[in-house]
TORDREN-387873 format. One record per residue: residue number from 0; x, y, z of N, C-alpha, C, O in turn. Coordinates in nm, 4 decimals, decimal comma, always signed. Example, Ala and Ser with C-alpha at 12.3 -4.5 7.8 and 13.67 -1.06 7.14 Angstrom:
REM TORDREN-387873
nr	n.u	n.v	n.w	ca.u	ca.v	ca.w	c.u	c.v	c.w	o.u	o.v	o.w
0	+1,3190	-0,5690	+0,7800	+1,2300	-0,4500	+0,7800	+1,3200	-0,3300	+0,7800	+1,4236	-0,3319	+0,8465
1	+1,2850	-0,2250	+0,7080	+1,3670	-0,1060	+0,7140	+1,2900	+0,0030	+0,7870	+1,3409	+0,1138	+0,8039
//
This chain:
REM TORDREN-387873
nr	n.u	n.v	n.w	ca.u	ca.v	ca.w	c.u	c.v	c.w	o.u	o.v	o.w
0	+8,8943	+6,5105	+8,3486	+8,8805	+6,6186	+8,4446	+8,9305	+6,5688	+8,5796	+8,9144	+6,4505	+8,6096
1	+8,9974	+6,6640	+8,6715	+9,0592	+6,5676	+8,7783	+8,9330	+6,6277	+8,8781	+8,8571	+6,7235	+8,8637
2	+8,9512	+6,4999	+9,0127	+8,8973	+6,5593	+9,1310	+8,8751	+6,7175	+9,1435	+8,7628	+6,7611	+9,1688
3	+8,9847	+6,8017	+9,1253	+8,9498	+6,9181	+9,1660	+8,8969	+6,9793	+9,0831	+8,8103	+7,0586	+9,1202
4	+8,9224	+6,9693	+8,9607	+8,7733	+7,0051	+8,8740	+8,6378	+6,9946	+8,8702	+8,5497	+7,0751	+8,8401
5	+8,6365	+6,8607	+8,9125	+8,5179	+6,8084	+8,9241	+8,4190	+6,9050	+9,0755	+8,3026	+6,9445	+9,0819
6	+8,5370	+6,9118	+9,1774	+8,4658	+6,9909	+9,2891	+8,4272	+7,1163	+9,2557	+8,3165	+7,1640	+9,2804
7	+8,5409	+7,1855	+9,1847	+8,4949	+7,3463	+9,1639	+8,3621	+7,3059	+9,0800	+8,2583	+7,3695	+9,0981
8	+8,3659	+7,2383	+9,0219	+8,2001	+7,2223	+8,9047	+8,1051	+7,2541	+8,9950	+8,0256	+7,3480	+8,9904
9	+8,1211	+7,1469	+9,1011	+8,0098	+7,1487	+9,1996	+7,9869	+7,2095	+9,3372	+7,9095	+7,1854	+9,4298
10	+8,0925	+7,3052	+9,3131	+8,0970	+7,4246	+9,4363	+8,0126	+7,5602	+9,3142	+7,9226	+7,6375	+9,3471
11	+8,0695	+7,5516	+9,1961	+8,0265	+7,6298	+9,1127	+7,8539	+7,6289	+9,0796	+7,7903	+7,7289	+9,0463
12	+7,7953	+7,4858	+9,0984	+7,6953	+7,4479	+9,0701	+7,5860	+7,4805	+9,2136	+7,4697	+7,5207	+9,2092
13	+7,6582	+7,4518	+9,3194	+7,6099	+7,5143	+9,4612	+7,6016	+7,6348	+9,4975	+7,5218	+7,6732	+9,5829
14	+7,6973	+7,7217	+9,4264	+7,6890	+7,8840	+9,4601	+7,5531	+7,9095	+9,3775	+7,4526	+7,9645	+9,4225
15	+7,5718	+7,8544	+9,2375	+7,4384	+7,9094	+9,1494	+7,3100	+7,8667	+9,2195	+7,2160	+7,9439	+9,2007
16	+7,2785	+7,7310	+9,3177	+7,1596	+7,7253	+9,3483	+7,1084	+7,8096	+9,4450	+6,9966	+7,8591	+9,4595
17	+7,2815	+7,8217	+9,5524	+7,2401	+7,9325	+9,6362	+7,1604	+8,0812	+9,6195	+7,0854	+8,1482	+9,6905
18	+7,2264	+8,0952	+9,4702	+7,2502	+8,2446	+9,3970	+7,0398	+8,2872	+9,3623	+6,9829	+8,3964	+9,3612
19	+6,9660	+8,1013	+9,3332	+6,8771	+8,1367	+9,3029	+6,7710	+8,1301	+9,3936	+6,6574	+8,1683	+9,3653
20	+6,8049	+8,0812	+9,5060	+6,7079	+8,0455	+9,6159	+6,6223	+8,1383	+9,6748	+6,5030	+8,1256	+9,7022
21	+6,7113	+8,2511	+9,6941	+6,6342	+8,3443	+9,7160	+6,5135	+8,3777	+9,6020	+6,3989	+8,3520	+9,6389
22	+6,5285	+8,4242	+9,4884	+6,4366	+8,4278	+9,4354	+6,3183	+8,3363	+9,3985	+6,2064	+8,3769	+9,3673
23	+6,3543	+8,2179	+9,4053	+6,2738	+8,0735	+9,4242	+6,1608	+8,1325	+9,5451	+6,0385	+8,1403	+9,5335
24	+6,2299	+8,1632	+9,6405	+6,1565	+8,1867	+9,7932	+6,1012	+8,2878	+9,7332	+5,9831	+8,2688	+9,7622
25	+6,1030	+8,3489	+9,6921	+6,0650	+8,5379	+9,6666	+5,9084	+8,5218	+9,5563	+5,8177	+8,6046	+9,5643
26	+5,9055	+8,4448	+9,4943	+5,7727	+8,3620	+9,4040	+5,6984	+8,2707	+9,4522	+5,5959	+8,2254	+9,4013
27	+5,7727	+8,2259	+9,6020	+5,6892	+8,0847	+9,6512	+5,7037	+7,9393	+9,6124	+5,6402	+7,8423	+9,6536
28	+5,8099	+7,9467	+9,5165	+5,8389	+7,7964	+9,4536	+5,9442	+7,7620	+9,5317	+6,0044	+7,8406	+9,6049
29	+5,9662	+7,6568	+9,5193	+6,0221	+7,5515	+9,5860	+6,1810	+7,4327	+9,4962	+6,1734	+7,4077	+9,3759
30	+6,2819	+7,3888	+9,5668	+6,3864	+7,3681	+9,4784	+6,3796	+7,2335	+9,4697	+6,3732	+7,1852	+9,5828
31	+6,3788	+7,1890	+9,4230	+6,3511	+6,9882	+9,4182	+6,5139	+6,9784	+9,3155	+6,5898	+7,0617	+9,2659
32	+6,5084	+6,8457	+9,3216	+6,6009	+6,7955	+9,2505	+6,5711	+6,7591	+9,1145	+6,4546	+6,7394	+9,0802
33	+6,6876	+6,7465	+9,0178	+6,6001	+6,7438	+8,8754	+6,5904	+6,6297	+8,8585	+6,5503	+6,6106	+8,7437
34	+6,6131	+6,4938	+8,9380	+6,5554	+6,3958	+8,8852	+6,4054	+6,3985	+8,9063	+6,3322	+6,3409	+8,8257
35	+6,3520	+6,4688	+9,0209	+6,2573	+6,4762	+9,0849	+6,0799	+6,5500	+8,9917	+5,9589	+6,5286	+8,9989
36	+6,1731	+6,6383	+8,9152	+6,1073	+6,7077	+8,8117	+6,0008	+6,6560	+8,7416	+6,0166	+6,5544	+8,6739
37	+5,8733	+6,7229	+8,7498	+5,7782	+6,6669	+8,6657	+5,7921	+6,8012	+8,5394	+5,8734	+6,8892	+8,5111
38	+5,6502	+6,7487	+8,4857	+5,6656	+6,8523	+8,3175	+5,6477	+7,0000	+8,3677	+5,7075	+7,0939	+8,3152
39	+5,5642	+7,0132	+8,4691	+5,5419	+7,1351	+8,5031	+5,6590	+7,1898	+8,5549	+5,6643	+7,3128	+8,5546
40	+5,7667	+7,1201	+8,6053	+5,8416	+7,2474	+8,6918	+5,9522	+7,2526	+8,5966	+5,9551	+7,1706	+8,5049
41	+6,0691	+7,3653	+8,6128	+6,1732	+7,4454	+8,5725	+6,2906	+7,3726	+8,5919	+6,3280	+7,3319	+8,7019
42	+6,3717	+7,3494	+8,4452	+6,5096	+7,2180	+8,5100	+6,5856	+7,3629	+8,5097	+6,5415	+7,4453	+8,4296
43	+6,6854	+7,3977	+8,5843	+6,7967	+7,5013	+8,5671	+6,9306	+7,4467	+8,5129	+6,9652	+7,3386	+8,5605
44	+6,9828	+7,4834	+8,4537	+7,0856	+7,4519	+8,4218	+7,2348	+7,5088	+8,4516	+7,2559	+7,6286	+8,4327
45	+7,3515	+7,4127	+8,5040	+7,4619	+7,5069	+8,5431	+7,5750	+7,4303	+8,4578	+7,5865	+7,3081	+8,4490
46	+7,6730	+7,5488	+8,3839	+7,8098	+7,4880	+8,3015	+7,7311	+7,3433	+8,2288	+7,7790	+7,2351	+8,2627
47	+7,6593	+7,3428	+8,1695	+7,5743	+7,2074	+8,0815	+7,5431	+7,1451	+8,1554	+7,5238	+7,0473	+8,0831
48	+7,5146	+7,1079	+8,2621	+7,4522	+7,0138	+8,3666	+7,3302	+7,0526	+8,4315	+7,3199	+7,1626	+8,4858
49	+7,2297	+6,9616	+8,4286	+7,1473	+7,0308	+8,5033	+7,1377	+7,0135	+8,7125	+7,1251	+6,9120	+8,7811
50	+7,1487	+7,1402	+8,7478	+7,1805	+7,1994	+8,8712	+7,0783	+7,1814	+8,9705	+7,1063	+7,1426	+9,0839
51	+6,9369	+7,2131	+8,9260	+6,8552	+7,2011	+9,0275	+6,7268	+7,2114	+8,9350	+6,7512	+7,2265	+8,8153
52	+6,5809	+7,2050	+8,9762	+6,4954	+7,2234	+8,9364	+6,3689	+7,3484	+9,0130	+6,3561	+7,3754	+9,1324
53	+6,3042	+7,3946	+8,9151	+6,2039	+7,4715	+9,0050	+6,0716	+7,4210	+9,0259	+6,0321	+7,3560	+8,9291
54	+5,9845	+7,4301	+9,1271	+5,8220	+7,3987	+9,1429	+5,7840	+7,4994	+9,1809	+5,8127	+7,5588	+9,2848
55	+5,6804	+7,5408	+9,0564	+5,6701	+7,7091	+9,0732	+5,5186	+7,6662	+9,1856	+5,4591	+7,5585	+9,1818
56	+5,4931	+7,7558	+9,2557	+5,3387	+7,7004	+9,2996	+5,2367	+7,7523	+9,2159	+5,2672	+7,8306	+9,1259
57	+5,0837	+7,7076	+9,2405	+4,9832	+7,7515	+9,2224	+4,9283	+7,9134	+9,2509	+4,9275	+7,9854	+9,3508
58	+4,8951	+7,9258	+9,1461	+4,8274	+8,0571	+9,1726	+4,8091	+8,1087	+9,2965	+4,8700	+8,1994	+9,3532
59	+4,6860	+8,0169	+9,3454	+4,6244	+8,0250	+9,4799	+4,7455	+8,0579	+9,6568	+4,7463	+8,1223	+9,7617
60	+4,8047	+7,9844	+9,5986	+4,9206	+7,9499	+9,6530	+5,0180	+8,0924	+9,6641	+5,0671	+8,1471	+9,7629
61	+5,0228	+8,1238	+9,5315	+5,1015	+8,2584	+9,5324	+5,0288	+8,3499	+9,5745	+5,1032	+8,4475	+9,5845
62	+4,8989	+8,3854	+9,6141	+4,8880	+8,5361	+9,6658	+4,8171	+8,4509	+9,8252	+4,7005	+8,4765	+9,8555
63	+4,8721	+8,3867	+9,8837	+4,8794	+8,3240	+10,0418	+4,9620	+8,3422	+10,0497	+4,9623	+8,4391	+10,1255
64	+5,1312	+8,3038	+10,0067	+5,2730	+8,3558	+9,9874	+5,2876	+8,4879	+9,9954	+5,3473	+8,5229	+10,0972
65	+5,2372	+8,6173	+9,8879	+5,2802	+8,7166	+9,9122	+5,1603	+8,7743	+10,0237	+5,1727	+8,8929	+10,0544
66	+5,0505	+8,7016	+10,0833	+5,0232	+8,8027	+10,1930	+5,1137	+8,7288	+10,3120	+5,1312	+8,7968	+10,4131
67	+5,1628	+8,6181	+10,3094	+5,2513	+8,5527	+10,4367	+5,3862	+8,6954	+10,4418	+5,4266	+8,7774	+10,5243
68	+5,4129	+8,6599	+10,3108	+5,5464	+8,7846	+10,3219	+5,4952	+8,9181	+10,3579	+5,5785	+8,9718	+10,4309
69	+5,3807	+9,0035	+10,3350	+5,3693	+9,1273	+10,4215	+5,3252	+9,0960	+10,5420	+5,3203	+9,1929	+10,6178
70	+5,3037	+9,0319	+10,5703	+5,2713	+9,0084	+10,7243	+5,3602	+9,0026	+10,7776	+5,3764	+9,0701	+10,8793
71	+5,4667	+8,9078	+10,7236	+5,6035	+8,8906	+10,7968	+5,6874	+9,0802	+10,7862	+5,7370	+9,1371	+10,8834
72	+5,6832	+9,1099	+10,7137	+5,7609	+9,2326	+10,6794	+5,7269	+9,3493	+10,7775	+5,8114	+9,4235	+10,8274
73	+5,5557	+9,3577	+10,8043	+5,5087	+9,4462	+10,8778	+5,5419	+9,4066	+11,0499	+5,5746	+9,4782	+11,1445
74	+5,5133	+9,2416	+11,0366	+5,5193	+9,2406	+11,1903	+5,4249	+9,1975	+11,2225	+5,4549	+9,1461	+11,3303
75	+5,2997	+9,1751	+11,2018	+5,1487	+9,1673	+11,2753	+5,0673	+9,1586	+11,1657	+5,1014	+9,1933	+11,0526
76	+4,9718	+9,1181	+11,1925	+4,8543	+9,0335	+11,1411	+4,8260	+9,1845	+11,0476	+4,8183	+9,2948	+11,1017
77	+4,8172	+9,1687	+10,9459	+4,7173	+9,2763	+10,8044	+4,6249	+9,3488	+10,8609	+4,6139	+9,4713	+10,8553
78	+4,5412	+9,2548	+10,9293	+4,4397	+9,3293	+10,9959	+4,4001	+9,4644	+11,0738	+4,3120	+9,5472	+11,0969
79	+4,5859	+9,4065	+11,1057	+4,5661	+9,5339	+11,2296	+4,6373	+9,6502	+11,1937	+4,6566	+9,7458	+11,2689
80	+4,6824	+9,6384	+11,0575	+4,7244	+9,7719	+11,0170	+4,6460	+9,8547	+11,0354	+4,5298	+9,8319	+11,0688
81	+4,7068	+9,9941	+11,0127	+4,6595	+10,1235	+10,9931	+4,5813	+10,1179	+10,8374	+4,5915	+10,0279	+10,7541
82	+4,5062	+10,2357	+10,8287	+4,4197	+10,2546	+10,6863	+4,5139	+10,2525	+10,5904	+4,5219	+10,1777	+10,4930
83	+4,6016	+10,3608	+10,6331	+4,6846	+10,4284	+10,5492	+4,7754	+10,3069	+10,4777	+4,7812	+10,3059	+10,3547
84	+4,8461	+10,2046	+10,5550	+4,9149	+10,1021	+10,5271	+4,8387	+10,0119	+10,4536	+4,8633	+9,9867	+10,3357
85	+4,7321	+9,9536	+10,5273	+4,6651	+9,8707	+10,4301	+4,5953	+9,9571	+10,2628	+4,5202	+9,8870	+10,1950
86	+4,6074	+10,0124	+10,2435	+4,6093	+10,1107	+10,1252	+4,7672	+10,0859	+10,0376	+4,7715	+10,0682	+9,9158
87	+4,8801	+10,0891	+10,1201	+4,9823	+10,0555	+10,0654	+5,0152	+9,9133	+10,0497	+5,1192	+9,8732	+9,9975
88	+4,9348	+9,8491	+10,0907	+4,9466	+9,6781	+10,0336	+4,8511	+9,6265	+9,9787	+4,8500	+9,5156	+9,9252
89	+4,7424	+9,7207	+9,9892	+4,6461	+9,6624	+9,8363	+4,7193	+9,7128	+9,6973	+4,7101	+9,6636	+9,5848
90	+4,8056	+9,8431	+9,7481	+4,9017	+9,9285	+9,6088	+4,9925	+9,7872	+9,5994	+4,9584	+9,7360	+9,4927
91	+5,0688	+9,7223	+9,6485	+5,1638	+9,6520	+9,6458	+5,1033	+9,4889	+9,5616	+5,1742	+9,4222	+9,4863
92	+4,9708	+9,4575	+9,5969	+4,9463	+9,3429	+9,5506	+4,8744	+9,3771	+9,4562	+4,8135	+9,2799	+9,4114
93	+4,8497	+9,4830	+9,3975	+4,7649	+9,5118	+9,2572	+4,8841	+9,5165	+9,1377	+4,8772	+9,4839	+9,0192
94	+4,9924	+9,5685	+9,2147	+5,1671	+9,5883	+9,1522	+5,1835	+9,4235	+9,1099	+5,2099	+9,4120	+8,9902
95	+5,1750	+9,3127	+9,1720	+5,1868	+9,1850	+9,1869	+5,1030	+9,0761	+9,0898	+5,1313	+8,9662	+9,0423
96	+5,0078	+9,1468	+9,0860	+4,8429	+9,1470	+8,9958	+4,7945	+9,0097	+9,0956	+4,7720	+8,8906	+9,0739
97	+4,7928	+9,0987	+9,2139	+4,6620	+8,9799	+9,3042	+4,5335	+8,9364	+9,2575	+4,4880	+8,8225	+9,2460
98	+4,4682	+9,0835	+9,2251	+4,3395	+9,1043	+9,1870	+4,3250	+9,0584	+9,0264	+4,2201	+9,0950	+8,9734
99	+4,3974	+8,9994	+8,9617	+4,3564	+8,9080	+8,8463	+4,3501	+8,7833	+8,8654	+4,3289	+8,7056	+8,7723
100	+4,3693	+8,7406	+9,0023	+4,2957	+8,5689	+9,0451	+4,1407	+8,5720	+9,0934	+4,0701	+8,6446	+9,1634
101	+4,1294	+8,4733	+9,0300	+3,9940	+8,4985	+9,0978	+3,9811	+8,4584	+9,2460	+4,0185	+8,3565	+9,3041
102	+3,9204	+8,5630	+9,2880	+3,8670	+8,5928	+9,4491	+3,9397	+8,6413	+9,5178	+3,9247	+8,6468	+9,6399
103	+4,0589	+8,6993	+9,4393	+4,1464	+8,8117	+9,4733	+4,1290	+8,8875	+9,5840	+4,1769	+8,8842	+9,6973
104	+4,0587	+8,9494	+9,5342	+3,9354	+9,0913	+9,5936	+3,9240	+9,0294	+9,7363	+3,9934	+9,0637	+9,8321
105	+3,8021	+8,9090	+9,7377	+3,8349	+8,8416	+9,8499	+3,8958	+8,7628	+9,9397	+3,8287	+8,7163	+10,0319
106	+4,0136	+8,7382	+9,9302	+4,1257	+8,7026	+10,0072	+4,1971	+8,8046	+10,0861	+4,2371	+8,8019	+10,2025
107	+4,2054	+8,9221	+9,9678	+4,2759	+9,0074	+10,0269	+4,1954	+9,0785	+10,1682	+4,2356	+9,1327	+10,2711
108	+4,0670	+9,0468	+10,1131	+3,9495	+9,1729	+10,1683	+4,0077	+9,0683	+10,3587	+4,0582	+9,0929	+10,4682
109	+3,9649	+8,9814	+10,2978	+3,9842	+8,8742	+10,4640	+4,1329	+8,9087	+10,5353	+4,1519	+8,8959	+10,6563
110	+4,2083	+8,9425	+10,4649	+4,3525	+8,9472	+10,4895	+4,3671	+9,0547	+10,5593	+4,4264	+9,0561	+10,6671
111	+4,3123	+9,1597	+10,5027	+4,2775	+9,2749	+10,5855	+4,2100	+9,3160	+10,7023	+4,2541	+9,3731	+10,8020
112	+4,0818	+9,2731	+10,6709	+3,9684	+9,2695	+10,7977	+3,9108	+9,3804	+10,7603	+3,8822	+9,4739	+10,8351
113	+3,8838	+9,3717	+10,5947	+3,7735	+9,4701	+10,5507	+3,7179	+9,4340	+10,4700	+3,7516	+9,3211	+10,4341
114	+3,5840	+9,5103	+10,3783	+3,5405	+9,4392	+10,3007	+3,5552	+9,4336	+10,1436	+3,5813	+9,5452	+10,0987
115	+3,5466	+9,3432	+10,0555	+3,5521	+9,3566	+9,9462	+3,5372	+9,5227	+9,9212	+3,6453	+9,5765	+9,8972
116	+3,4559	+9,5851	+9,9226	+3,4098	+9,7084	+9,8617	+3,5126	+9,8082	+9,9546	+3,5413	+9,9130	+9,8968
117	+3,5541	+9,7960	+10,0489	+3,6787	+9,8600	+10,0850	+3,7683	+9,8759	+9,9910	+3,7909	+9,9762	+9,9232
118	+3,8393	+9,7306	+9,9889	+3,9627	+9,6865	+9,9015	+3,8983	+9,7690	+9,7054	+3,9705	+9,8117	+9,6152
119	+3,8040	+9,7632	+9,7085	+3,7568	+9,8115	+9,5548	+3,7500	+9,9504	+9,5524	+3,7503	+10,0188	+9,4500
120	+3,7405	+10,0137	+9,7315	+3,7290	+10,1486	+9,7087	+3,9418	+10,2380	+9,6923	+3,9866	+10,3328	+9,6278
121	+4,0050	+10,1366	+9,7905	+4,1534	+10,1169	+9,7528	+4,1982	+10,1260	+9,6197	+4,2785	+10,2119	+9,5832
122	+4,1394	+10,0233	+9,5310	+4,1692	+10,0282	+9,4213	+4,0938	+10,1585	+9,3441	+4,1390	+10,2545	+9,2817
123	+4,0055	+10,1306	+9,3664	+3,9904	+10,2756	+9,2736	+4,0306	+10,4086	+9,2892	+4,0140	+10,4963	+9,2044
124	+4,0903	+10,4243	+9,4121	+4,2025	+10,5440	+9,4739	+4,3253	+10,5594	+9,4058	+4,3787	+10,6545	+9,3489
125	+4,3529	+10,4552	+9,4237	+4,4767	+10,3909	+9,3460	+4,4839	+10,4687	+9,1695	+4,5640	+10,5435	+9,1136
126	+4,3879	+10,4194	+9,1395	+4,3368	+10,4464	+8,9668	+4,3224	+10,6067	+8,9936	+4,3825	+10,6935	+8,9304
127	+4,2528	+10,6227	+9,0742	+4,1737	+10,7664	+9,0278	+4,3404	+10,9044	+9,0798	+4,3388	+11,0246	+9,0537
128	+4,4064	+10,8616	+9,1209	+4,5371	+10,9243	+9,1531	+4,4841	+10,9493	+9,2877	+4,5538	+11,0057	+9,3720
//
């Protein structure tokens, strides 16, 4: 294979990590290198080589991530939303399945600046149409 093969490989191999980063970011995991790789994380593979690796995070981890990202999206602290909005991001993290971690309910409830039985009365809005 000459030099310039060898580069397109690895311009080819750089577009694909680019290609996945975003979604890496979009789950909360993180891109390590694949030597770096333990059993738990994701080797990717590009043209038979392996390209990069994934470290998916922790649970816990992931619904701190997706309330970092509505916060960022809205602008301002959860808290200080409107009813109406925070109604549309308990809809958004039930979509996500927040509320199948445990203490769900309460993270979110804190995230908000309401209480568990708020966020349960959300959800059951949600359910009840």
């Amino acid at each position: 294979m000459s030099d310039r093969g060898a580069a397109g490989a690895d311009t080819g191999a750089e577009a694909f990590i680019a290609g996945v980063a975003p979604l890496v970011d979009a789950i909360g995991g993180e891109l390590i290198a694949p030597a770096e790789a333990g059993p738990e994380d994701v080797v990717l593979s590009w043209a038979g080589r392996e390209a990069v690796a994934v470290r998916l995070p922790d649970l816990s981890g992931s619904l701190d991530h997706l309330l970092s990202k509505l916060r960022r999206r809205h602008g301002m602290p959860l808290a200080d939303l409107d009813r109406t909005t925070k109604q549309q991001v308990v809809r958004t993290l039930e979509a996500r399945g927040a509320f199948a971690m445990r203490h769900g309910v309460e993270t979110v409830a804190g995230a908000l600046g309401v209480s568990r039985f708020t966020v349960y009365n959300y959800l059951n809005r949600e359910q009840g149409g």
